[in-house]
ROMI-335095 format. One line per 3 residues: number of its first residue (from 1); for each residue x, y, z of C-alpha. Coordinates in steps of 0.5 Angstrom, whole numbers, padded with zeros to 4 digits. Example, Ala and Ser with C-alpha at 12.3 -4.5 7.8 and 13.67 -1.06 7.14 Angstrom:
BEGIN
1	0025,-0009,0016; 0027,-0002,0014
// end
This chain:
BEGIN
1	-0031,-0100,0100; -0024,-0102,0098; -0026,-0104,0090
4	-0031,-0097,0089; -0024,-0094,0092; -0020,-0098,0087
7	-0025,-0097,0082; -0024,-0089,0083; -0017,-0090,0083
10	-0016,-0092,0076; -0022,-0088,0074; -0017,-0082,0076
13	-0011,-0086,0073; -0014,-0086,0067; -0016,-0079,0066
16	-0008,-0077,0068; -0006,-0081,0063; -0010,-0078,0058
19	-0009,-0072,0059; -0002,-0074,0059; -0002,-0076,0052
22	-0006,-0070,0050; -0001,-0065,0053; 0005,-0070,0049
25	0001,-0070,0043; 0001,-0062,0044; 0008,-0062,0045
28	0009,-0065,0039; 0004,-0061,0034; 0008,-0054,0037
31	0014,-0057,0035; 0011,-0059,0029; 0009,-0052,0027
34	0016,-0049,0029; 0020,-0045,0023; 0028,-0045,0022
37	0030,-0038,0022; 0023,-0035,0023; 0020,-0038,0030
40	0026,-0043,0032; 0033,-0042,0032; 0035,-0049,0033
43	0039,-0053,0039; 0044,-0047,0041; 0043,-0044,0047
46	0044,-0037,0045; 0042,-0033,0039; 0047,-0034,0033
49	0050,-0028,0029; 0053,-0029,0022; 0061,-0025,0023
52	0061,-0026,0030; 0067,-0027,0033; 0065,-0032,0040
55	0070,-0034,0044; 0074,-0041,0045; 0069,-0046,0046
58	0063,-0042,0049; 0058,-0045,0045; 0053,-0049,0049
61	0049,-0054,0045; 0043,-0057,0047; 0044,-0065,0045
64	0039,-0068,0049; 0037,-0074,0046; 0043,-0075,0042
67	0048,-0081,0042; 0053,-0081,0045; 0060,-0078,0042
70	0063,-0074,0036; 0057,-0070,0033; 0060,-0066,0027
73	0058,-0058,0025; 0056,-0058,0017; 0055,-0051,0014
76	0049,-0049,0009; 0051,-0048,0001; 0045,-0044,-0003
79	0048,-0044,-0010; 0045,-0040,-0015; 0047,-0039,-0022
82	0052,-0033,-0027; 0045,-0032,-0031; 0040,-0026,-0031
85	0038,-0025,-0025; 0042,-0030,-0021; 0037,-0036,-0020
88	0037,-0040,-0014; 0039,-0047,-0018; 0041,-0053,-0011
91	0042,-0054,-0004; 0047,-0058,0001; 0050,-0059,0007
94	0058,-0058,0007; 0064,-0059,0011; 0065,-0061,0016
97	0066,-0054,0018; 0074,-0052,0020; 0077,-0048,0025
100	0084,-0046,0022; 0084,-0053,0019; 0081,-0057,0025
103	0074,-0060,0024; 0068,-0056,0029; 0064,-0061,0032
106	0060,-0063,0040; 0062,-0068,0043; 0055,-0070,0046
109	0055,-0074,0053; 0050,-0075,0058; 0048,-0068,0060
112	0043,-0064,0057; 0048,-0058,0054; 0054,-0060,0051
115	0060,-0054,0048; 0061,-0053,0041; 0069,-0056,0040
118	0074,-0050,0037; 0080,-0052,0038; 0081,-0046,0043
121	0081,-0042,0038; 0075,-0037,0037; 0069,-0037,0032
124	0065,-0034,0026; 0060,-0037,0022; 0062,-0034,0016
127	0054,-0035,0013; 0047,-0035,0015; 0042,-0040,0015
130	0041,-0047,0017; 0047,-0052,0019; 0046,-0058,0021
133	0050,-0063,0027; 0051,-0071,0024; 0056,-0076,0027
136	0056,-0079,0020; 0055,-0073,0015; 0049,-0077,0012
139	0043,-0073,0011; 0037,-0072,0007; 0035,-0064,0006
142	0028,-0067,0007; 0028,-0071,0012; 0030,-0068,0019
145	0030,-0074,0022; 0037,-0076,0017; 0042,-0072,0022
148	0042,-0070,0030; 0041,-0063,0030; 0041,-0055,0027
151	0044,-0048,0029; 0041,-0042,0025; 0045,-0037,0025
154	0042,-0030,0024; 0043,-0024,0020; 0047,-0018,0022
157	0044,-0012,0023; 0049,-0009,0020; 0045,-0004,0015
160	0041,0002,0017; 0036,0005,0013; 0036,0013,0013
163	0028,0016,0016; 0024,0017,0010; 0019,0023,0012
166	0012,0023,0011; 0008,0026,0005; 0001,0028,0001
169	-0001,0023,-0005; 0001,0027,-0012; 0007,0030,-0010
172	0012,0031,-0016; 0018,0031,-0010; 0022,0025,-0012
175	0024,0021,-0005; 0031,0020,-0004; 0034,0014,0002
178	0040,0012,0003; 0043,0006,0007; 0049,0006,0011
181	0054,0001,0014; 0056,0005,0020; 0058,0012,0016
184	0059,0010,0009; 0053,0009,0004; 0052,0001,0003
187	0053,-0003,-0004; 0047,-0009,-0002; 0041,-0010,-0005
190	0035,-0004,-0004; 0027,-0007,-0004; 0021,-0002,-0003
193	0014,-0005,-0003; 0007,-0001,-0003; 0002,-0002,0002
196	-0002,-0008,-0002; 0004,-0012,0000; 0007,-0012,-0007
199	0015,-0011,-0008; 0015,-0005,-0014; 0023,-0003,-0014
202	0027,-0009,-0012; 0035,-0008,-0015; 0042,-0005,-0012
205	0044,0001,-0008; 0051,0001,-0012; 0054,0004,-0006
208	0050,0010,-0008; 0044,0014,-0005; 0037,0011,-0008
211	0033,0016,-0012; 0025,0014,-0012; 0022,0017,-0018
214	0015,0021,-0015; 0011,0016,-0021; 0012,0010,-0016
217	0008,0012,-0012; 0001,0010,-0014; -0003,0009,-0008
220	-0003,0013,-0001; -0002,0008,0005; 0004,0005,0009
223	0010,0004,0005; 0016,-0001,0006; 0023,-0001,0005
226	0028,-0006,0007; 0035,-0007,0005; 0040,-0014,0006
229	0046,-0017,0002; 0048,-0024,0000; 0055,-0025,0002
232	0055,-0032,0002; 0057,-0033,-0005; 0059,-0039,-0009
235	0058,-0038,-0017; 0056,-0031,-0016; 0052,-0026,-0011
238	0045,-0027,-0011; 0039,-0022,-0012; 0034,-0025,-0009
241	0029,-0024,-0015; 0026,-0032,-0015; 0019,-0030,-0011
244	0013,-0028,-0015; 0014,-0022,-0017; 0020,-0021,-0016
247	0018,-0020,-0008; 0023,-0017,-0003; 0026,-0023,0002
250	0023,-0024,0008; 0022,-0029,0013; 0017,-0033,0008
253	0022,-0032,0002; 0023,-0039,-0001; 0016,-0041,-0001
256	0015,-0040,-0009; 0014,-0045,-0013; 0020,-0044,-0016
259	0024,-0048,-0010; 0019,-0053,-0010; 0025,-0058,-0014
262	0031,-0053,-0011; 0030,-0055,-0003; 0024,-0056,0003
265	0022,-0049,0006; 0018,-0052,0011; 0025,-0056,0014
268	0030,-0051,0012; 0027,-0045,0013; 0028,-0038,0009
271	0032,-0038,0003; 0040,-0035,0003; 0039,-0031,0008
274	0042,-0025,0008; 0049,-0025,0011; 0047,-0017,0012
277	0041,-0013,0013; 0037,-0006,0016; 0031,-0006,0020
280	0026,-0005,0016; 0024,0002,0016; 0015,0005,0014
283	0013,0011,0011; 0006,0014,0010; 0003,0017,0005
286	-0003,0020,0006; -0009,0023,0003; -0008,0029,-0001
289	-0013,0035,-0001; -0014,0038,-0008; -0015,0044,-0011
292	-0022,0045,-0012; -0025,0052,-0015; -0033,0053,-0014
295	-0037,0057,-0019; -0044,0060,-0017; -0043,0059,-0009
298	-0049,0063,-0007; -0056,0060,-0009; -0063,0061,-0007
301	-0068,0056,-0005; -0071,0053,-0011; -0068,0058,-0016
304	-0064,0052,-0022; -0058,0053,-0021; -0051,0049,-0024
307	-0045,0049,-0019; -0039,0048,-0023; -0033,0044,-0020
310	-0025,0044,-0022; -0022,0039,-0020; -0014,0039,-0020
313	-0007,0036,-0017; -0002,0040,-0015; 0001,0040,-0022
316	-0005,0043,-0024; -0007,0037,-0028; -0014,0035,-0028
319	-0017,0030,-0023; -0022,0025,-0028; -0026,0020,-0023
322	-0033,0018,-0022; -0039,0023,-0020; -0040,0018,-0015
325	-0034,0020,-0012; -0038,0028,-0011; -0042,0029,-0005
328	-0046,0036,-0003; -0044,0035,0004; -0051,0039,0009
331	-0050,0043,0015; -0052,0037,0020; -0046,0034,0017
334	-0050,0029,0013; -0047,0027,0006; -0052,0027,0000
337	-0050,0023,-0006; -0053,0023,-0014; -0056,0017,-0012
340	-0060,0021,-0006; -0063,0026,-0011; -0068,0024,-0016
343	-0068,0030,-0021; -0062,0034,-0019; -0055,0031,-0023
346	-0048,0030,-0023; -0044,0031,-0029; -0037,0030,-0031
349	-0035,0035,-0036; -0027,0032,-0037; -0021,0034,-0035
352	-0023,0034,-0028; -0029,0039,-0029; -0035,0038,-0026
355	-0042,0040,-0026; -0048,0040,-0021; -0055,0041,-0024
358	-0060,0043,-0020; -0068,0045,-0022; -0073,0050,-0022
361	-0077,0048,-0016; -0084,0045,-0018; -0088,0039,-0014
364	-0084,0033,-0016; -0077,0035,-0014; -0079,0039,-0008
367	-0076,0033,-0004; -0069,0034,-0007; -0070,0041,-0006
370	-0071,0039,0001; -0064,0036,0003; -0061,0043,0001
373	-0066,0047,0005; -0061,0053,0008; -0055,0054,0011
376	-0047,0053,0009; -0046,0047,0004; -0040,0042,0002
379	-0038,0040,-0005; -0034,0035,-0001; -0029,0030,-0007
382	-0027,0023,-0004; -0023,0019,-0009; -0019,0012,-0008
385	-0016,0013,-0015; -0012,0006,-0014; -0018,0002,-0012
388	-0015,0000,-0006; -0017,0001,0002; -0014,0009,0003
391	-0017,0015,-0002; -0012,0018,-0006; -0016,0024,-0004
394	-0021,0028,-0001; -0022,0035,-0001; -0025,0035,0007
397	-0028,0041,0009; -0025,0048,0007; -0027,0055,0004
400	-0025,0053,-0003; -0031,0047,-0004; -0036,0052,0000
403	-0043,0055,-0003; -0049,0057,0001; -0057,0057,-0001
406	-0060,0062,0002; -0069,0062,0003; -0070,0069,0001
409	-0072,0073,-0006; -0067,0072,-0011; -0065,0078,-0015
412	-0066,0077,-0021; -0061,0073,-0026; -0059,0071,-0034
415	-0058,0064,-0035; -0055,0062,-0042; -0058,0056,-0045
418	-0054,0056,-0051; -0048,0060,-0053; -0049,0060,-0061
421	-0045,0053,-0061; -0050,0048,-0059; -0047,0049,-0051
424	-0047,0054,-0045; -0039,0055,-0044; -0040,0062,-0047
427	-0034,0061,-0051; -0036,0061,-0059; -0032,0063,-0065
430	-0034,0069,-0068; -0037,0069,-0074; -0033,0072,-0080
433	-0035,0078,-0083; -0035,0078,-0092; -0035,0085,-0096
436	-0041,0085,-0100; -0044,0078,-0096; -0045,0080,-0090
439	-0045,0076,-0083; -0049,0070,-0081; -0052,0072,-0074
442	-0051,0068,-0068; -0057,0065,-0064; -0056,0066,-0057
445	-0061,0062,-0052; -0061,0065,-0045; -0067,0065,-0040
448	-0068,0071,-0034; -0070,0068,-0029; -0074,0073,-0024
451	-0076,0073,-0017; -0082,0068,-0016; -0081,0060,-0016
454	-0088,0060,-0017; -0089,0065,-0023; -0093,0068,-0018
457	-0095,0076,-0021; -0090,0073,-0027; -0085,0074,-0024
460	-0082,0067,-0026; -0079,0068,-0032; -0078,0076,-0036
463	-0079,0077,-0042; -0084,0070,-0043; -0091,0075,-0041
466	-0095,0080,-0045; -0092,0087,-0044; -0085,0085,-0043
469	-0082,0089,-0048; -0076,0086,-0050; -0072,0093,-0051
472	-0070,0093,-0043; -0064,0088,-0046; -0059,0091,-0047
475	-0053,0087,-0051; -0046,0089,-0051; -0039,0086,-0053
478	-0032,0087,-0056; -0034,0085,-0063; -0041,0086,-0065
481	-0045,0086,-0073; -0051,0090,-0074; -0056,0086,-0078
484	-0061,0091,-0078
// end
């Protein structure tokens, strides 16, 4: 019994032991996958804010581990050049960093947190970012392990951005947005990026309001505005440009392959982080709703038909897209698309016009006829103009895209088939009228379709059948020429 118990025992050991090394590999991966200046702020035991005046050694640090003795506080050094667009271009750690001429530093001992020595003298970082303690000021900017700990000193969030309303897809409005430092407009930089993620605008307010050009707006979505400066200036201040596509600075900025032989995202956290900055501030802009004009609105159940469609925004320009952004919306809210009906066709006409071709009812398009049986029907216009996830626009449901199909007699209607110049917009230059020649006439196509689908009685068409006489039509108009 006792060696089954003693057996038992390092059985149970062993497994504690295991789940020991589990657990500290587990530590070791969290502390791995920590970022400075994005998810870990370092050894301090408080949140660090650049152009905070802390009172006289009240900042505690965390020196567990550390030898014993003189730690000194090193300061970050983010250099860019005087060239166009102010490039990033090296990186260091300087100092010791001084208070009124004394060198900062922690004296670490045997307990786990230790004060930041001021010389009784209050403190300001007088930049963001990562700086480092090291008894000896020996480091490697990739290698952690070549200095004792960080500090990260945050950004203050000094700037405010004014609240930017909402608005509709197509407004000619230009946006106006201006950022504050207390009462007084802010001279920073100014970043607005589309729903995509991607930085449209990235340039200086100049201490000004900042006026968005309607234009800028090419997609609906959820819009992005952030606003920071660097103050923390060595040749010159920094614009924040070296990001692909000049992309606005956020936690990942610095990421860029362009920083690859500048410094180590991965040990030293975002870029020059700003010494200033707003919370960043979102505004929508939603689905606009076009103006659409409807022709022929009242149908007849399988009488041919054309529904014809101006599409515009709301500076009246012309709405060109696919047909198969069009859809014939039916009372039990089913939408029918062109790919959905065999013989009946959707046709773009340019500049924002549309037709919708419907067909005399015969035996072969009874079943397209069928999905526009009676009742109150939509022309219903869905477009993603920009490609992305959000239609631009959508007409939805309204009076303006309305037409009804009814399943009584038809009056009896005139169509034109062909005006006298190859199409049906009845608009046709007049012909010229020489002294002596005459004028060439004009021939004018057009079908009068009567009140039968099936020719039942000859009632389909008039004027095809014996004994139709065509005196009964009657041509009138401002301008016509006797040829007879």
């Amino acid at each position: 019994m006792k060696g089954n118990k003693i057996i038992a025992t390092l059985v149970v050991l062993t497994m504690l032991l295991s789940t020991l090394v589990v657990l500290n590999q587990l530590n070791v991966v969290n502390k791995a996958s920590a970022q400075p200046g994005v998810d870990e702020w370092g050894h301090a035991t408080k949140e660090l804010v650049y152009g905070v005046s802390y009172a006289k050694n009240t900042i505690e640090i965390n020196t567990t581990g550390w030898n014993t003795g003189i730690h000194y506080l090193y300061y970050p050094t983010y250099k860019c050049t005087t060239g166009a667009g102010r490039p990033a271009d090296d990186f260091s750690w300087d100092g010791p960093f001084e208070v009124l001429g004394d060198q900062v530093y922690v004296n670490a001992s045997d307990a786990d947190d230790d004060k930041l020595y001021t010389y009784n003298q209050p403190v300001t970082f007088n930049r963001s970012g990562m700086w480092i303690l090291d008894d000896d000021g020996s480091y490697d900017i990739d290698d952690p392990a070549s200095f004792d700990g960080y500090i990260w000193v945050n950004s203050s969030m000094a700037y405010t951005i004014t609240s930017i309303n909402d608005f509709s897809f197509g407004s000619t409005d230009d946006v106006s947005i201006e950022v504050k430092e207390g009462d007084v407009l802010a001279n920073c930089r100014f970043a607005l990026i589309d729903p995509e993620n991607t930085t449209i605008l990235n340039s200086a307010t100049g201490g000004d309001t900042v006026t968005i050009d309607a234009d800028e707006f090419t997609m609906a979505g959820d819009y992005t505005v952030r606003a920071y400066r660097d103050l923390d200036e060595v040749l010159a201040q920094y614009y924040y440009l070296d990001e692909i596509g000049d992309a606005a600075y956020s936690e990942t900025y610095g990421t860029a392959a362009f920083f690859d032989t500048i410094y180590n995202y991965t040990t030293i956290g975002p870029w020059d982080p700003p010494e200033k900055m707003a919370d960043e501030k979102t505004f929508t802009v939603t689905t606009a709703k076009p103006t659409m004009v409807l022709t022929n609105t009242t149908l007849y159940w399988g009488y041919a038909a054309n529904i014809d469609i101006n599409i515009t925004a709301p500076d009246g320009t012309g709405i060109v897209a696919s047909t198969d952004d069009l859809a014939i919306r039916a009372p039990d809210g089913t939408y029918y698309h062109e790919a959905d009906f065999t013989y009946f066709d959707f046709i773009s006409q340019g500049l924002g016009n549309y037709t919708i071709v419907l067909q005399q009812w015969n035996t072969s398009n009874d079943a397209d006829w069928d999905m526009l049986d009676s009742g109150t029907f939509y022309v219903i216009f869905g477009y993603d103009q920009a490609g992305s996830s959000m239609e631009e626009w959508n007409s939805s449901v309204g009076s303006m895209n309305r037409f009804v199909v009814k399943t009584t007699l038809a009056p009896v209607q005139l169509k034109i088939v062909d005006d006298g110049d190859g199409n049906a917009n009845k608009k046709v230059n007049i012909p010229v009228f020489t002294d002596g020649g005459g004028v060439d006439g004009i021939e004018i196509i057009f079908n009068i379709t009567g009140t039968s689908i099936t020719n039942e009685g000859g009632r389909l068409y008039y004027g095809d059948d014996t004994g139709e006489d065509w005196r009964n039509i009657t041509v009138t108009g401002d301008l016509l020429w006797a040829l007879n």
